[in-house]
C-alpha positions in Angstrom: 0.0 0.0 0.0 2.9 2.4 1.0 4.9 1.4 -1.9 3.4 4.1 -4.0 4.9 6.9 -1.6 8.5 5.4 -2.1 7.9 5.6 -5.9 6.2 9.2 -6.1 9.2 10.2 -4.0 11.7 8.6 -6.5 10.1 9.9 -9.6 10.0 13.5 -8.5 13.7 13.2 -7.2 15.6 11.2 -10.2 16.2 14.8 -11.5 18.7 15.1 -8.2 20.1 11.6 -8.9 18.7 11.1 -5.5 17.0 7.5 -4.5 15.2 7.1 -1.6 14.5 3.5 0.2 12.7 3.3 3.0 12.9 -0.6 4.6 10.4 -2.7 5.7 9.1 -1.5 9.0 9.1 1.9 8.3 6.2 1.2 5.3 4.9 -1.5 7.8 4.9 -0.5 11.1 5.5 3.5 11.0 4.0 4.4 7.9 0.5 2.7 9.3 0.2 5.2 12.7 0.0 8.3 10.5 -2.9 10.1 8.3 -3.1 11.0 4.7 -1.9 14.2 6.2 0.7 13.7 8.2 1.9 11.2 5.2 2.1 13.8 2.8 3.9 16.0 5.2 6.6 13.1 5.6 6.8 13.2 1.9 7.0 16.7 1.3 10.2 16.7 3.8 12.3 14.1 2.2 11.5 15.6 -1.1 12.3 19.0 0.3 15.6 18.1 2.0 17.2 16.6 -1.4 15.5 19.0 -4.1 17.2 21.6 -2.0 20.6 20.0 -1.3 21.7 19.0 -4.0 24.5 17.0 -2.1 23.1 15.2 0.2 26.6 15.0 1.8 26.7 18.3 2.6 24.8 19.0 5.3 24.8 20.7 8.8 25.9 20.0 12.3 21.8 19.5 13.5 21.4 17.2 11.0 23.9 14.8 12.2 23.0 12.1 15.0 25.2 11.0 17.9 26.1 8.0 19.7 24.9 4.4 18.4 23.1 6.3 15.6 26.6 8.2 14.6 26.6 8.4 10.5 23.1 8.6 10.5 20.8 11.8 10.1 17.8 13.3 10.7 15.0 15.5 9.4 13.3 17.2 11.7 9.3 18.3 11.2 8.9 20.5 14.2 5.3 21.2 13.5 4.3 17.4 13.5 6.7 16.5 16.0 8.3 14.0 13.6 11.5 12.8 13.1 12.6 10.7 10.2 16.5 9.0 10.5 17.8 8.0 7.9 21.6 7.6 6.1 23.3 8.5 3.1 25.3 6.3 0.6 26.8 7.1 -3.0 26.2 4.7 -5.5 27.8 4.6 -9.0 25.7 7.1 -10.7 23.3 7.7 -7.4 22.9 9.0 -3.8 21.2 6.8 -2.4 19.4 7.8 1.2 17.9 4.6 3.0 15.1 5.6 5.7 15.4 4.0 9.3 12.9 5.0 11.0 9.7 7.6 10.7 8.4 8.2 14.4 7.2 10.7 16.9 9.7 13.4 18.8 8.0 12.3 22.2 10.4 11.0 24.4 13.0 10.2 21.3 10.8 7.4 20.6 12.4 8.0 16.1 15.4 7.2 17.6 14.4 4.5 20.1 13.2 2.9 17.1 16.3 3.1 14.7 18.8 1.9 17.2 16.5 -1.3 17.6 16.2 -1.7 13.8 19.4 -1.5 13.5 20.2 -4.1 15.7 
């Protein structure tokens, strides 16, 4: 069902040579606790943070994650309260930017949840 956001998301970035993969829990599990809404927010911020970047290597210090999620990043929807962690990786002729975790700020619960997928 959620399959269709990944490919939106690639379509509209393969003009950045940007491609985004989220992995299984986050279109399973995390995906599943938000509205239409809130999803197309989600959407909206990836696409935002690449079609303005155009490396997605360079990037500032907020971005960055510490500690057992160091080399990972994040993107931060302060409205929603959201945070999506996710990592960067070139490819031959790609970036490609896998997604961790989608989850709520509230008591770092994003981040709880990337360290255990990670795992």
């Amino acid at each position: 069902m959620y399959d269709s956001v990944e490919q939106h998301i690639n379509q509209y970035l393969a003009n950045y040579n940007v491609k985004v993969i989220f992995t299984d829990p986050v279109l399973e599990v995390d995906f599943p606790h938000y509205e239409k809404g809130r999803l197309a927010d989600i959407v909206a911020a990836i696409i935002s943070r690449f079609e303005h970047n155009g490396n997605p290597h360079q990037i500032t210090e907020k971005w960055r994650l510490k500690g057992e999620l160091r080399g990972y990043l994040k993107i931060r929807l302060l409205k929603q309260m959201i945070r999506i962690v996710y990592k960067v990786e070139e490819q031959k002729d790609v970036t490609v930017v896998t997604i961790i975790a989608v989850g709520p700020k509230k008591d770092e619960e994003a981040y709880s949840l990337a360290k255990k997928r990670l795992k």
